[in-house]
Structures are given as structure tokens and as C-alpha cells.
N, C-alpha and C positions, 0 to 999 in steps of 0.2 A: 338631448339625451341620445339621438339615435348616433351622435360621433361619437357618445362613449361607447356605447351598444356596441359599434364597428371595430371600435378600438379594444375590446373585452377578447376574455380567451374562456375557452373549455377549461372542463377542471380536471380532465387531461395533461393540457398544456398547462396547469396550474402547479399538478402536482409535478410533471418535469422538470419545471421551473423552480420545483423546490428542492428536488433532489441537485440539480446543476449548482443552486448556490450554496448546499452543504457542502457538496465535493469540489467543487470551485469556487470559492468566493470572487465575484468581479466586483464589488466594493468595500471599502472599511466596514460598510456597515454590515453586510453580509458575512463577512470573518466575524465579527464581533457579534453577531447573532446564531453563529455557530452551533449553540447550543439548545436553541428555540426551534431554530431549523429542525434538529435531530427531533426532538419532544413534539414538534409539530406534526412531522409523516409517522413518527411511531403513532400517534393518537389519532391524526387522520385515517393509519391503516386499521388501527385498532376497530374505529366508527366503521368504516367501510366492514368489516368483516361481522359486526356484530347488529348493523341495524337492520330491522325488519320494519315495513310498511305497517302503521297501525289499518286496520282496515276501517273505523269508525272516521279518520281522521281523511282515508281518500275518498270515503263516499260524500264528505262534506264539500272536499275540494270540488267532487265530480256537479254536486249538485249546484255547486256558486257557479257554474260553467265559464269560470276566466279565460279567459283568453288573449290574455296577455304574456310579458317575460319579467322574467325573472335576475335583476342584476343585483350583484353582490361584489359589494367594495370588500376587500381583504389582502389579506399578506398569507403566506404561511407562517411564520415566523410566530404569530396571533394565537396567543389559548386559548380564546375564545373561540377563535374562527376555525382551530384547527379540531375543536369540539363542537361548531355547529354546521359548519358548511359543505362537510358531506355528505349528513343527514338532510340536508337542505338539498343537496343535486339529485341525491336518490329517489329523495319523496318525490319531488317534480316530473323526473325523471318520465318520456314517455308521455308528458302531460302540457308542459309549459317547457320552452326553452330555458336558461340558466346556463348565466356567462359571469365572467368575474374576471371585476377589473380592480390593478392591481393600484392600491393606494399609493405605494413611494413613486409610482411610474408618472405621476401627474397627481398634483393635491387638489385642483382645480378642481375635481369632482365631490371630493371628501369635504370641500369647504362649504359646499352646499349641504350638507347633510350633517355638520358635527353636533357633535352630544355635552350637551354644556359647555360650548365653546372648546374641545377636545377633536381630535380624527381619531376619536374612537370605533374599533372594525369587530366583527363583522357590520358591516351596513346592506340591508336589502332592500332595494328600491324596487319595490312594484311598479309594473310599466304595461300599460294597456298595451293595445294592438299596434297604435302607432307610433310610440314611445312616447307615451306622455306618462307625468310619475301618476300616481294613481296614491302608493302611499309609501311609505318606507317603517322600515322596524329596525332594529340593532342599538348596541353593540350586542346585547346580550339578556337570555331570559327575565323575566319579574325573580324569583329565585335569587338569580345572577345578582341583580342590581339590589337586592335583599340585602344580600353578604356584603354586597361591596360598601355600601350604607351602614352596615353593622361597622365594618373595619375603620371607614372615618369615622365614624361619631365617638368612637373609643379605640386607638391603637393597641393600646398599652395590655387594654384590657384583651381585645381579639387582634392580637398580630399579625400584620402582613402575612408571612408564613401560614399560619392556619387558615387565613382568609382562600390564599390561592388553593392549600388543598384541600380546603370542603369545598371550593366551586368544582376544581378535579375530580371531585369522588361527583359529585353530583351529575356535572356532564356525563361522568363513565354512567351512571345508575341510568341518566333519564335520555339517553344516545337521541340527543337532538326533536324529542315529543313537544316538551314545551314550546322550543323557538315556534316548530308547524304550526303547533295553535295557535299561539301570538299571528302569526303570519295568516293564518286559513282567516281569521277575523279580521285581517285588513282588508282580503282581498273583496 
């Protein structure tokens, strides 16, 4: 774990990284995600301007006294990630480290972590002190995985379409709470 660790980037460098392959595409698949890209930093900035720290939620952190990091498989390009992984850098923020490493850059890592056989992102790997995994959570809220469960079990009836924007309205409502919790109970 600690050569992904090394090999992770700030989410800094994550969101540069996202704006360089909106305005420069250097792969087909970057041109062709065009569009994701855009919807990713608009929601990323949206998160960023609107989360506030729940205080119940740091005093839980404060009390688990982890001291560990915090790694997260993602892309921008991710609706989900690009709704949970802000919220995820801020909370921490100050507290635990949080580095994120990039899934297309090497699958090797995602293949240890997927989600019913899927490289479904965001992925967050809890990592004690000396980078051992401790637990992981992702891709996405209990909520999340509600809807997504609702939309297989009946298409026809709940549409793709409506699935993705009640998860949308949902992430905008609940800016990254849920995931914390899910996450403050692993730690």
C-alpha cells in the first residue's frame, strides 16, 4: 500500500488534473468524457463551496483518535466521486492525511477493492499508520446503493434517467454526511 500512497496525489493536483483534461484532452478517453469532466469540477466546486463540517461528526472522529490515511481511488470524470470526495478531503482535512490515486493511471489497485466484480470509484481505503488497509468503503452511500438497486430490479419502471437524478439531488441535499458516517464507523 505504501507505493500507492507514494504514487497518490493531493486533491489539488487532482482537481488540476481535471481541469488540464477538460481543456486538453491527451486521450480518446478524456475527449470522450468531455462532458463528465465539465459536470465533475462544476459539482466538485459546487461541494467545495457549500460543505460545512458537521461538528457531532468531528467530535466522533476526534474521539476514535485515528491515526491513520486516508486513500481514495477515483477519477473526476465520477458522479459519484465528484459528489463525495470533496466532502471527504475537507472533513479529514487538518486531521488525517488524504491522497487520491487515480484509477485509469494503474488498475492494479482498483482490482483489489472492486464492487461486485466492478472498478467502481469512489473507493476509500483506510490505512493505519503504516499503511496497512485497516478497511475500505465506496463506491457510494447506503442511500446511493438504494437507488441504484431500485433502478435494476425495475428499469422500465424507474429509469436510468431518474435514477441518476435523484442520486444528483440527493448528493447536492446531503454534501457528503452520509459517506463521513459510513466512513467514521470504519475507522
Amino acid at each position: 500500500m505504501k507505493n500507492y500512497w507514494d504514487k497518490a496525489i493531493s486533491f489539488e493536483d487532482y482537481l488540476q488534473i481535471a481541469h488540464e483534461r477538460l481543456e486538453n484532452p491527451a486521450t480518446p478517453q478524456d475527449a470522450e468524457y468531455k462532458m463528465y469532466y465539465e459536470l465533475g469540477i462544476q459539482r466538485m466546486d459546487r461541494t467545495l463551496k457549500k460543505f460545512v463540517i458537521d461538528e457531532e461528526q468531528l467530535n466522533e472522529l476526534k474521539s476514535k483518535s485515528f491515526n491513520g490515511k486516508i486513500l481514495i481511488i477515483s477519477e473526476a470524470w465520477c458522479g459519484d466521486a465528484s459528489a463525495t470526495v470533496p466532502a471527504l478531503v475537507k472533513f479529514f482535512e487538518g486531521h488525517n492525511e488524504v491522497k487520491i490515486f487515480l484509477r485509469d493511471s494503474d488498475k492494479s489497485l482498483i482490482n483489489e477493492f472492486l464492487t461486485n466484480g466492478t472498478e467502481s470509484i469512489p473507493k476509500v481505503i483506510i490505512l493505519d499508520e503504516n499503511y496497512n488497509v485497516k478497511n475500505s468503503w465506496g463506491p457510494r452511500p447506503k442511500f446511493g446503493r438504494e437507488l441504484l438497486l431500485k433502478f435494476k430490479a425495475n428499469p422500465e419502471e424507474y429509469p436510468k434517467e431518474s435514477f441518476y437524478n435523484d442520486l444528483q439531488v440527493y448528493y447536492s441535499r446531503n454534501r457528503g454526511k452520509d459517506a463521513i458516517q459510513e466512513i467514521l464507523e470504519l475507522l
